[in-house]
Each structure stands twice: as C-alpha cells, then as structure tokens.
N, C-alpha and C positions, 0 to 999 in steps of 0.2 A: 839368385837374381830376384825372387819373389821379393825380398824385402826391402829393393830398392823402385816396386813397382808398385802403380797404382791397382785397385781391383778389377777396374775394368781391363786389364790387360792379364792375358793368361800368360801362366811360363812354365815351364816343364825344362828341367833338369835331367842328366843325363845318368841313367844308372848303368850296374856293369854292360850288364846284356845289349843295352841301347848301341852298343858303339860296333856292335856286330849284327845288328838289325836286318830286317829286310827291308829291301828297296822295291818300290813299285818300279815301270815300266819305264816311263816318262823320266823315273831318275836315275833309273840304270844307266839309258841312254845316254845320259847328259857324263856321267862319271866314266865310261867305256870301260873297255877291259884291260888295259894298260897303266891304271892309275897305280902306285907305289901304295903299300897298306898302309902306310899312315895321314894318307887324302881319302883312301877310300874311308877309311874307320871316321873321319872328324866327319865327310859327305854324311855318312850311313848316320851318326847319334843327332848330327843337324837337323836330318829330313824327321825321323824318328821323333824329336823333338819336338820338329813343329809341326806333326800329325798329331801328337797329342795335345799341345797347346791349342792347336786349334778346335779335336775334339771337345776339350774342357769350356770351348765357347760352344759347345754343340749344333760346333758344321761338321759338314763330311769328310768323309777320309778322298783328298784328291791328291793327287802327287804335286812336288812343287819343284819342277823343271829348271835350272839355273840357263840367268843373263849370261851374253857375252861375256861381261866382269866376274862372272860366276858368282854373283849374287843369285838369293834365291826370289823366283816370281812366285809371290802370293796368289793367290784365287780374289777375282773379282770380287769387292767390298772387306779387304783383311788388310791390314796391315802385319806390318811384322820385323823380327830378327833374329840370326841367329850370330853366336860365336861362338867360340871355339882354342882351345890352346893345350899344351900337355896335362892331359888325364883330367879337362874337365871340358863343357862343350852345354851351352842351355839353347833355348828359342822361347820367342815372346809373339803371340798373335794377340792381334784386340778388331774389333770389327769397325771399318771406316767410319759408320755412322755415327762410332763416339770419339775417337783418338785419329788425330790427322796422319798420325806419324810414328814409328817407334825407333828407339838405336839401343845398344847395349854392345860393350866388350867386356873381356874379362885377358887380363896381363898377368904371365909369370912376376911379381914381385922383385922384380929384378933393376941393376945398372941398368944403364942406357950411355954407350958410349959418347965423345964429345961431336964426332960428327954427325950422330943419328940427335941429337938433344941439337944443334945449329938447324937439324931441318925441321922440329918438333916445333920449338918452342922460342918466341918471339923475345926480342935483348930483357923487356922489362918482364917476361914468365921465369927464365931463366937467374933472372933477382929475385924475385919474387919465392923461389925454392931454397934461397942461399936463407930466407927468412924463415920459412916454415918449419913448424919443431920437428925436431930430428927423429929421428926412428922407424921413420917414410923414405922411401927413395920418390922422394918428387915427380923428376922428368916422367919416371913412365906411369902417374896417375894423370900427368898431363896428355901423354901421349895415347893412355886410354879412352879419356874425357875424348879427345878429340877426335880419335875413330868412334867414341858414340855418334860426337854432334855429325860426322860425314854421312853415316846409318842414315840420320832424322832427317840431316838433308836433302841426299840426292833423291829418294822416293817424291818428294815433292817440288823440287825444283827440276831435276834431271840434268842436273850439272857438278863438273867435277867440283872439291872444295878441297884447297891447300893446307896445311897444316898452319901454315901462318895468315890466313883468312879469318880464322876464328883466333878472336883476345879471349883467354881462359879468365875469369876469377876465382879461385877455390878458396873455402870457406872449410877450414877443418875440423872444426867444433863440431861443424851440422854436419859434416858428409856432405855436401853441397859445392858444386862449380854453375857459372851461369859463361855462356860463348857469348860472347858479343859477333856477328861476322860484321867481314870487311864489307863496308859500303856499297865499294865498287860491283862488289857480287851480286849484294842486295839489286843493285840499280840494275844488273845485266840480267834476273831473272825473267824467263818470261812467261811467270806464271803470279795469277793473284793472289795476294796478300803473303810474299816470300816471308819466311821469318827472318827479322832481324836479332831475335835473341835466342836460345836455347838452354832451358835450366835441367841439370842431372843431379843427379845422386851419387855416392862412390862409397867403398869402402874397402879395404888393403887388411885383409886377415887370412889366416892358413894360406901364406905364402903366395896370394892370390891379388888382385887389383882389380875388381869390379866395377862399371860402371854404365848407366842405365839413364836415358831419357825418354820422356814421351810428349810429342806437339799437341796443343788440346786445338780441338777443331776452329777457326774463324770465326 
C-alpha cells in the first residue's frame, strides 16, 4: 500500500509475526474470547498495523478499540485504515491536521459472481468492464475502489454509502479511479464541505487488487 500513498500518510504492512501479535487491553476486549482464529489473527495484524503506522508518525502506542461496525476508532487528531484479506492485512494513519480522510482495500484477484457484480456495480460500470483490456478481472477492482471510497467517507460524513451511490471512473493506464457520489447523499450530509468527488489509486499484481485513497483537508 505504501506505493499507492501519499508521504504524509504512514502505512505499515503486515509481516509473519504481525498476525500473531499482541493486543492491548482495550483490544482484547473489543475481539473477546470466542472469536474463530481467523478474526482473531486479521483483529491481531490490524491493530499491530496500525500501532505501527501510527508510531512511524511518532504518536504513542494507544490501543484502537473497534465501532459497533467494527471499524477501527483512531486516537483524537489521526485518521486512518486498515484492511485485511487471505494472507495479507496493512493499515494507514496520517494525522488530521494534514489529510481529512483515508480508505484502502485490498481484493483476492478474483470473479465476482453475477449477483454480487448487479449489487456492485452500476448498468453503465458493468459496460464499462466489457471495455477495459483484458487480463483484469474488472468487477472486483470496482468493488475494491468502492469499499476505498466507503473507508474515506463514512469517517467524515457518518453515513452509510451504497455501492451504487458512488459512479466509479477507472483510468487503467494511470492506475487511477475517481467516485463521483450520488447527489442525493451529497445533499443529506450533515456535515460541511461533504465530498462530492474521491480520487484513488489501484493496482491488481501477485494475485492481489489494491486500492487506496486519501481526502486532502478543505
């Protein structure tokens, strides 16, 4: 993820050890003693993750306790994100007063069957992939783009986003998608200066599908 990131946003990558880490207090808590090892092992290289991303911003080691949604809560003045999928797992902090916002996913390289691609991706995204040169599986760069741009949004709107709220553009040259979101979202936020656009980066190599955005401040 580092190379689809700006400098001011730290990111730390997951090595062996990481995915068997230690958990602070605050994040035992939140994982309990019933989790299945393959929640607890993605919980455990997440947090791991993003202690060190944030160290590399040279804040302190605080634990970061997960939402209801089991997203993770940052420390006052950080933004952040983490993800997660088979046998790989990063996290990105940057500190609020430069970056409004951050998202990143990372996709098995994989199909996406026809009924998860009708809830993914909008009539004219899904033309849009019958064009783009072959050797991609499309849908689920879309599909990642779009769990970025929900990352970048809900931390600053505080509202859900549908997969078909945000119109994708992907630009495959560059590595480049930009979300347009739906209006109507835009208009119900109730917060100032909501984004209406969000630009990413991607890239789909060792069997992987990357992709990373970041809101720059107002």
């Amino acid at each position: 993820m580092r190379d689809l990131m700006p400098p001011t946003v730290a990111v730390a990558v997951a090595a062996p050890d990481d995915w068997t880490g230690d958990l602070l207090d605050a994040e035992q808590a939140c994982l309990g003693d019933k989790a299945v090892q393959t929640r607890r092992r993605d919980f455990t290289a997440g947090r791991v993750c993003a202690r060190r991303a944030m160290a590399d911003l040279g804040l302190p080691t605080v634990a970061l306790p997960s939402a209801a949604n089991r997203a993770p809560i940052w420390p006052a003045g950080v933004v952040g994100a983490i993800t997660h999928t088979a046998g790989y797992c990063a996290a990105a902090a940057a500190r609020a007063t430069e970056v409004r916002s951050v998202g990143m996913d990372a996709e098995q390289h994989r199909e996406i069957n026809a009924g998860v691609r009708r809830l993914v991706l909008l009539p004219e995204e899904e033309e849009t992939c019958t064009r783009l040169p072959s050797g991609v599986r499309w849908p689920i760069v879309f599909f990642s783009a779009k769990e970025t741009v929900y990352k970048v949004w809900h931390p600053v709107v505080g509202t859900w986003l549908d997969f078909h709220d945000a119109h994708l553009d992907l630009d495959p040259d560059a590595g480049t998608f930009t979300a347009r979101i739906a209006p109507a979202r835009v208009d119900a936020a109730q917060v100032a200066d909501p984004p209406t656009t969000i630009t990413g980066r991607f890239v789909v190599a060792d069997g992987l599908v990357r992709t990373a955005a970041v809101l720059a401040l107002p």
